[in-house]
N, C-alpha and C positions, 0 to 999 in steps of 0.2 A: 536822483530818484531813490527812495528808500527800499533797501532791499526787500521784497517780500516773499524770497527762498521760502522761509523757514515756514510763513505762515500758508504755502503750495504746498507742502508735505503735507501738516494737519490736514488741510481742506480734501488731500486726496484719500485721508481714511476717514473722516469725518464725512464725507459722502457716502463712502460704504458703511458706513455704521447708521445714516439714518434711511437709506434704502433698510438694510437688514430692520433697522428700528418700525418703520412704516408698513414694511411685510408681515412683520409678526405683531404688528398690532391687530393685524385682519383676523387673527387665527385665535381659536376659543383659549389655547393656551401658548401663550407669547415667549413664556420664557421657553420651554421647551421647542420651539420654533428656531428660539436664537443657539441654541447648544448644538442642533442638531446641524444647523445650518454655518457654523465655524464664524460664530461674531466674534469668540475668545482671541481669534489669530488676529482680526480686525482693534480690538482693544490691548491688545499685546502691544501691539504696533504704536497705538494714538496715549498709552500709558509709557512706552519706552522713548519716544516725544517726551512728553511729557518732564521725566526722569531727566531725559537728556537739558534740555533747554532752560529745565530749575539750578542744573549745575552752572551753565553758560549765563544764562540774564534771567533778568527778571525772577527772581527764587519764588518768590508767594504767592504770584498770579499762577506759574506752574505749577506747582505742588499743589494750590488748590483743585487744578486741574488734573492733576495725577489721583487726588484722591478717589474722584469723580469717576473715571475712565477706572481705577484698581476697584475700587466698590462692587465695580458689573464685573471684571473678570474675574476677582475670588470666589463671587458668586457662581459664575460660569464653573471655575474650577472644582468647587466644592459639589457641583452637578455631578462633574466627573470623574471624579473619585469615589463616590460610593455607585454611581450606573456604571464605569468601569469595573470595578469589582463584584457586584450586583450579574451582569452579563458574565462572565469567569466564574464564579462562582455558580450562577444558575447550569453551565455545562460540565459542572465538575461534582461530580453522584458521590463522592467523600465528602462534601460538607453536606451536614446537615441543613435539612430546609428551612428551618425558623433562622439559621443563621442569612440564609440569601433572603429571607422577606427583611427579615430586620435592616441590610442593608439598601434592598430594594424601597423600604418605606422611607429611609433617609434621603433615599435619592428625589421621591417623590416631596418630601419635605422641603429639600434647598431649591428645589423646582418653585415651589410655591414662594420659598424666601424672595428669591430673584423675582417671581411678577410683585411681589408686592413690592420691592425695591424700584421696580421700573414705572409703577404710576407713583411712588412715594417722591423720588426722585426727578420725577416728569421727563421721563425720557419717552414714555407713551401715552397717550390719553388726551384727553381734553387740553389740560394745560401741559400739555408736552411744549416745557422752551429752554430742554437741556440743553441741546444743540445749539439752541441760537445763543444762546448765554456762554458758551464755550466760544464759537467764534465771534463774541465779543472781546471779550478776552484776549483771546488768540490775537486779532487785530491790530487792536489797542499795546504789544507786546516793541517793547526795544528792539527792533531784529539790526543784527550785527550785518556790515557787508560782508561779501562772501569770504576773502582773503580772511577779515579778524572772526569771522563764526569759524573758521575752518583751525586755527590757532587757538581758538577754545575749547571746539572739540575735539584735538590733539591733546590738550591739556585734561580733560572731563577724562578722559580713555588712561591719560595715567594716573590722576587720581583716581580710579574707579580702579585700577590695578593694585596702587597703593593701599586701598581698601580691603583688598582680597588678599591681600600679601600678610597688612597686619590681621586679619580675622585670620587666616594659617599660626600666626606666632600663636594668639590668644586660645590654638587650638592642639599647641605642638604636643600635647602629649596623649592624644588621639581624639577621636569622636565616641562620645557616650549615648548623644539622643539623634534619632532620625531624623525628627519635623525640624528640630532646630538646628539642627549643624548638617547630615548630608545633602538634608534637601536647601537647607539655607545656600549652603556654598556654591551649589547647583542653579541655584536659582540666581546666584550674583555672578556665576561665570557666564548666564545665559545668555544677561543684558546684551556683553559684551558682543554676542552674534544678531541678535536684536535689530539694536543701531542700524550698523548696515541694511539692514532690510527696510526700518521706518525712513530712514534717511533719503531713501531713494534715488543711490548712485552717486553721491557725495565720496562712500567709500568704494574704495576697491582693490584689487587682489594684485598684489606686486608680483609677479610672473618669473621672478629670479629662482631658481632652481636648487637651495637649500634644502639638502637630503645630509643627515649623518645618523649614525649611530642610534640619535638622541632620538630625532625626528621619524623616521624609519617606523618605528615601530604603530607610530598614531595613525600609517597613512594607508587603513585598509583600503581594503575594493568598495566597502561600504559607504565609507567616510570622501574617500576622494571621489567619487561618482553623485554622491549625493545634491540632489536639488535642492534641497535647504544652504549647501555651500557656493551656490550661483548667487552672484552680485550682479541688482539690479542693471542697469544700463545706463552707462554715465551720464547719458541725457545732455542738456545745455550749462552743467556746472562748469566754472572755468578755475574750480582750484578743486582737486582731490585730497583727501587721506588717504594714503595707502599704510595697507595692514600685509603685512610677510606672510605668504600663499599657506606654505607649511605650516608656520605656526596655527594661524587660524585651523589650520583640518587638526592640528593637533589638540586645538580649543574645542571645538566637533566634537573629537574623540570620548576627551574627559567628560563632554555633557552627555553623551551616548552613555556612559560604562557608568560616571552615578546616575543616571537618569536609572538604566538596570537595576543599580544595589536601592537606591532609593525604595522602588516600586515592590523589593521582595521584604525590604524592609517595612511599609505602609500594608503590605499583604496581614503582615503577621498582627500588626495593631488594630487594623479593620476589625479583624475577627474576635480579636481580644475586647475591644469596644463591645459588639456583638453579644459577645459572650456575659462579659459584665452585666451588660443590658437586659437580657431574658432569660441569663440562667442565676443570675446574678449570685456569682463568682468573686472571687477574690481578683484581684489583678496577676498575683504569681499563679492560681488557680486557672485564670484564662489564657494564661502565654502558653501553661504546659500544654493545655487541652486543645489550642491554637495551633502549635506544631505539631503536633502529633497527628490533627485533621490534615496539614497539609504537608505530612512527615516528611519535616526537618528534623533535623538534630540539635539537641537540646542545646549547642552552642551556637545556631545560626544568628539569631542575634549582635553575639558579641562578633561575629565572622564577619557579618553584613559592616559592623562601623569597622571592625580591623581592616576588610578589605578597602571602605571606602577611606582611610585614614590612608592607608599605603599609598593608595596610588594615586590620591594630592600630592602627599612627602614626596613622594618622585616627581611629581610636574613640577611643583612648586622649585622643588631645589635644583631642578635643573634650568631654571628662570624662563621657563618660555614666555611666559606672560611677558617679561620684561624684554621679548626679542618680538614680538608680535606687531609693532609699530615700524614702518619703513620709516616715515616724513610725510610733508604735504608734497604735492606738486601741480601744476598750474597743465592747460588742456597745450 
């Protein structure tokens, strides 16, 4: 009987996403419906599938699907990037007020992008047949039995490391732009913790006790306590991957500390945006008048990549990524 693991995972977000779908159809405004209500973590999940299963089989039916499922959460994303800063901003009496409407308007702007994306797309509406055209697809898909999907995705997990190892060489002599290098890296170390989650219980956390020097330091109160570091529940799979306990909170760690420099980095460009926009400023004109509203010092910038530069160089070189893989193992 042909395995159909792979296509239970999808089915299990691909229900929450057209409950979430069918909910915010009812409401006069859908997308904001879906932001507020955490569909981004649900298409997180059904695009990290996705990712995954274009590396293992089938490359073109998933990636078409990837695109699909990335479409609605960039858009999600870009929700929250200007309504997160928007809300910060509206409680912080230093910035000027044309600067919080300006990005409050933005916010309302990708608000409106995304419903028109979701009747254009038919994921709502009359002809809403995204879903079922996905799990056509989805169906229709080569699934691997469990023993060879699990040896592929062993192999997907080091080439996605070997990915991340050469975009470090391609980067050895620091980071110069935010959106494209500290947030890029951040966002390819993310997958990595992802998986596990879309997966649901395929992976799991090797319980061997690997503390030194190196590790130590990754393994706040924060990070090792954390409900985002909990793997699903092994469920009925009869072959695991296991990933090295530590390493992983050490992975945790690195996405916590850029996820920080990232966001002080995207702070300072919002407003520079901002600024461009309605005082219409030079761009060295808007960075200075940027920092100084949210007094920084005139080298935070280059501090934000130097800091985010450092403290890859040190993960990286001390190979944890390449120590984060135990093996498979059988139940």
């Amino acid at each position: 009987m042909k395995n159909k693991r792979g296509e239970q995972r999808f089915e299990f977000y691909l229900v929450k996403l057209e409950e979430q779908l069918l909910l915010s159809a009812k409401e006069l405004n859908p997308a904001l419906w879906l932001y507020n209500n955490n569909a981004r973590t649900t298409l997180f999940m059904l695009e990290g599938l996705s990712k995954l299963y274009a590396g293992v089989h089938n490359r073109k039916r998933f990636e078409k699907l990837k695109e699909h499922f990335k479409l609605l959460e960039d858009a999600l994303g870009a929700v929250d990037y200007y309504d997160s800063f928007g809300k910060e901003f509206s409680a912080n009496t230093t910035i000027p007020v044309t600067i919080t409407e300006y990005v409050q308007g933005q916010s309302r702007e990708k608000i409106q992008r995304l419903n028109d994306i979701l009747i254009s797309n038919k994921w709502i509406g009359e002809n809403a047949v995204r879903i079922k055209k996905a799990r056509k697809k989805i169906e229709m898909a080569d699934w691997l039995e469990p023993k060879e999907e699990l040896k592929a995705i062993f192999n997907f997990y080091k080439s996605s490391i070997a990915e991340l190892k050469e975009f470090m060489l391609e980067h050895a002599k620091g980071f110069t732009e935010i959106e494209s290098q500290v947030h890029d890296i951040r966002r390819k170390l993310r997958w990595l913790s992802i998986y596990p989650q879309a997966l649901q219980g395929v992976i799991q956390l090797n319980s061997s006790s690997i503390v030194n020097g190196q590790t130590q330091k990754y393994l706040t109160t924060e990070i090792v306590n954390s409900p985002f570091n909990q793997m699903p529940a092994p469920g009925d799979n009869p072959y695991f991957l296991l990933l090295e306990k530590n390493y992983f909170l050490a992975l945790s760690w690195m996405i916590a500390e850029l996820g920080k420099l990232k966001d002080n980095g995207l702070r300072i460009l919002v407003i520079v945006e901002a600024l461009e926009q309605t005082e219409k400023l030079t761009k060295e004109e808007a960075t200075a008048k940027a920092l100084n509203l949210l007094n920084y010092d005139n080298n935070m910038p280059d501090k934000i990549l130097a800091d985010a530069s450092a403290v890859c160089k040190t993960f990286f070189a001390e190979n944890n990524l390449d120590k984060l893989i135990y093996g498979i193992t059988s139940k």
